[in-house]
C-alpha positions as CSV (number, residue, x, y, z in Angstrom):
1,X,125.8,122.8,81.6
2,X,123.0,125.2,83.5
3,X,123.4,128.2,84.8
4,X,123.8,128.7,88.3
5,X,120.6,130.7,88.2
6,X,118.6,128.4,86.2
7,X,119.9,125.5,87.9
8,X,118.2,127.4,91.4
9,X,115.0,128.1,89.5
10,X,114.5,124.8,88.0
11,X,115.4,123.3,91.7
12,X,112.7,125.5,93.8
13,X,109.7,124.8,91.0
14,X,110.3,121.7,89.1
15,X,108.7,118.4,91.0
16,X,112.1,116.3,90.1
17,X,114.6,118.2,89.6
18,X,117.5,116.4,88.2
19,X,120.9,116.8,90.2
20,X,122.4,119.2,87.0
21,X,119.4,121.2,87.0
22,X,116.4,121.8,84.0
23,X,113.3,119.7,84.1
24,X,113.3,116.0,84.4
25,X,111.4,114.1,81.7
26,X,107.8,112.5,82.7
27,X,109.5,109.2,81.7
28,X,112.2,109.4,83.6
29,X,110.0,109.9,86.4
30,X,108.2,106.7,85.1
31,X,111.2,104.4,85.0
32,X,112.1,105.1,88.8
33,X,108.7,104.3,89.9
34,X,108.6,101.2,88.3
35,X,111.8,100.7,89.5
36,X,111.1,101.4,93.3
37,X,108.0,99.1,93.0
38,X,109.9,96.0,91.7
39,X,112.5,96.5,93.9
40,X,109.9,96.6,97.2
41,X,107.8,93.5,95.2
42,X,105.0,95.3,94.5
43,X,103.3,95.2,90.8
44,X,103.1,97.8,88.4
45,X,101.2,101.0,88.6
46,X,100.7,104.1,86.4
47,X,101.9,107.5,88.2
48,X,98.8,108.4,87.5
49,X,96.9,106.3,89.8
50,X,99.3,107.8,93.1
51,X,97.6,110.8,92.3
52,X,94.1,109.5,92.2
53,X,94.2,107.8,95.8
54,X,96.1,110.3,97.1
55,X,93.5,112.6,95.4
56,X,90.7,110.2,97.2
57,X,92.7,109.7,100.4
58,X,92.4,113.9,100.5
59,X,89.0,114.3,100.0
60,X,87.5,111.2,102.2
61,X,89.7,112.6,105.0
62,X,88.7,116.1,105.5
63,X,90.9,117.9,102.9
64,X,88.4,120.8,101.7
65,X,88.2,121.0,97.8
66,X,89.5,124.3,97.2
67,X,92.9,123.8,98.8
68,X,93.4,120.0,97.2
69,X,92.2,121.6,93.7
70,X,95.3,124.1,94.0
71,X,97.5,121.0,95.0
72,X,96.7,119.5,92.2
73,X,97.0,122.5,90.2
74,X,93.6,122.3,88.9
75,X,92.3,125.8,87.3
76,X,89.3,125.5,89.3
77,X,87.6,123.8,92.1
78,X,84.8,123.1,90.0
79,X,87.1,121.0,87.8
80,X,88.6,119.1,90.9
81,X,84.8,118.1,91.9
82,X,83.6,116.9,88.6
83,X,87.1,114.8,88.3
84,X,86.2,113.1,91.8
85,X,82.0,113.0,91.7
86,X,82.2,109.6,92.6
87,X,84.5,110.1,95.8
88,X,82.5,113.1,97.0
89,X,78.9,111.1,96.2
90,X,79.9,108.4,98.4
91,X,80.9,111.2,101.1
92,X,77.2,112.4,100.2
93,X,75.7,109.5,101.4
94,X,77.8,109.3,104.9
95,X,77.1,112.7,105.7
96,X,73.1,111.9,104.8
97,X,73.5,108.7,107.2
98,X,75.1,110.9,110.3
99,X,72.3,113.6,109.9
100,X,69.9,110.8,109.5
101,X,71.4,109.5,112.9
102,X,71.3,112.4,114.5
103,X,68.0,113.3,114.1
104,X,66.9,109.6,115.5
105,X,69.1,110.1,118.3
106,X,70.8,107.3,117.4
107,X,74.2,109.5,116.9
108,X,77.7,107.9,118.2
109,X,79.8,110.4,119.8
């Protein structure tokens, strides 16, 4: 059994902290996402893929780079832009098409 002390540190930092403290194992984690999908009747999906719409999701809504690179805990926000190019070409083009509207004056407010 734990420690009280490394049951409290491994609460505060560890993502999943089981309820006797110490980290969780990344299958565990696994296993109860499956779990919580086929018990809601949804299909399969790799943990992996939450983080890469929520990752999307971020960026296509206004979430700067620099702050959703330390959320991810990415060492730089150099690495977070080259991961998600194709998310941040596509907000490229948008931002193109609304100065391209605003300079025909065809800008919606």
């Amino acid at each position: 059994m734990p420690s009280k002390s490394s049951t409290a540190w491994s609460r505060k930092t560890s993502m999943y902290p089981p309820p006797y403290g110490g980290p969780m194992s990344p299958d565990s984690v696994l296993h109860m996402l499956q779990r919580v999908l086929k018990r809601a009747g949804l299909e399969r999906i790799r943990f992996h893929d939450l983080r890469l719409t929520f990752s999307v999701l971020a960026l296509q809504n206004g979430v700067d780079v620099k702050t959703l690179s330390a959320m991810l805990g990415h060492y730089s926000a150099g690495f977070t832009l080259d991961t998600y190019a194709h998310v941040t070409t596509s907000m490229q083009k948008q931002a193109a098409n609304a100065v391209g509207s605003f300079r025909s004056g065809t800008l919606q407010p």
